[in-house]
Steps between C-alpha positions, in 0.01 A plus 500: 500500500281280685114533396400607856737776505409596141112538637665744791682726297201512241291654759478899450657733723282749760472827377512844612201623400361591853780606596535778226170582580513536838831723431313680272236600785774642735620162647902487493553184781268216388532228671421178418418198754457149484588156722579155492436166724133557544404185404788292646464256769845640712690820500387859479359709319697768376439842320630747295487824361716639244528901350643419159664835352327601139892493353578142618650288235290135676399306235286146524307604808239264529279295730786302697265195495582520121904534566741254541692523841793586323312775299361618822817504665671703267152804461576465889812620457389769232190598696704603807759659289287719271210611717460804751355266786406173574372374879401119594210443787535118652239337705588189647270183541407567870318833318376324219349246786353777766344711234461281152666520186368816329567721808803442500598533144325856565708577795852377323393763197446792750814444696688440095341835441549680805907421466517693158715796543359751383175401546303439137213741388321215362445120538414212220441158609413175420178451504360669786579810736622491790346672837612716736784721264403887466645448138276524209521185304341251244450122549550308113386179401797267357727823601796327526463392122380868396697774694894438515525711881233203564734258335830623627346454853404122433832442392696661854229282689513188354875496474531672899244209582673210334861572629283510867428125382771401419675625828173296702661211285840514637421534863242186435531290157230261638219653293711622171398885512808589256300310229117554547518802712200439714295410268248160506684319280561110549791495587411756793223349571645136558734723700228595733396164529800370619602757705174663617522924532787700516540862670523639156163356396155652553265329684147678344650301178487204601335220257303361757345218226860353460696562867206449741767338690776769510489727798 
């Protein structure tokens, strides 16, 4: 096994501490809720939220920055198959643009909450909380590496957000989205350099220090 994917798999799994907890208070549909491409360059930014059931058999749920692809491809699978309700929330870079970043990470969660059927009776998510739900809920610090509803949600969003990529890629190669997904890598950014903006990139991310030039 390769070292770097020996350092992955040492990583420890999320728990389900809160999550007993929380079941233990009354709360039978806790959801958790996270996102990915906040800090990309191009694409959205999607999130999810995920009701895992307290008799699923998922094992290895995890942070999906600390996955493989083909690790998180196959929880993916798992995820969907084992839990009582998952929901994605996409905000597209014209959003991201008109109302920053962090907005609209919080307005992909409450539209990835608002599609869970039935609705949850509490919400855990990464980090912080998110306005405007009438849903009691709890914003945790590294909760994606702690809770596994938190984790399982990282997981649907960064695979649902990479296979987005990946289809940007096809309908324009140019920029190499299948590889670096959006993010500021060199490759990407030679990319950008080259080819100036694309529709699919966000313009309030633009590294004005390198591409003063690039309209």
């Amino acid at each position: 096994m390769p070292a770097a994917s020996r350092s992955l798999s040492a990583r420890p799994f999320a728990g389900r501490t809160v999550e007993k907890e929380l079941r233990r208070r009354g709360f039978s549909r806790v959801a958790g809720v996270d996102e990915a491409g906040r800090g990309c360059l191009a694409g959205p930014v999607v999130a999810a939220a995920v009701v895992l059931s307290p008799r699923d058999r998922l094992i290895g749920l995890r942070d999906s920055k600390l996955l493989t692809a083909r690790a998180r491809e196959r929880l993916y699978g798992e995820i969907l198959r084992e839990c009582l309700s998952w929901a994605v929330g996409v905000q597209e870079p014209e959003v991201i643009d008109r109302i920053n970043i962090h907005q609209a990470s919080l307005m992909a969660m409450r539209i990835a909450v608002g599609g869970l059927t039935p609705p949850p009776d509490y919400v855990i998510v990464d980090a912080f909380q998110i306005p405007g739900i009438p849903i009691p809920q709890r914003g945790i610090v590294r909760g994606d590496r702690q809770c596994a509803a938190i984790a399982a949600a990282s997981i649907v969003a960064k695979v649902t957000r990479d296979r987005q990529m990946v289809q940007l890629h096809e309908e324009d190669p140019r920029y190499g989205f299948d590889r670096h997904k959006g993010y500021a890598t060199a490759a990407h950014l030679s990319a950008l350099a080259k080819h100036g903006y694309s529709e699919a990139h966000r313009r309030s991310f633009r590294p004005v220090s390198l591409f003063d030039n690039i309209k």
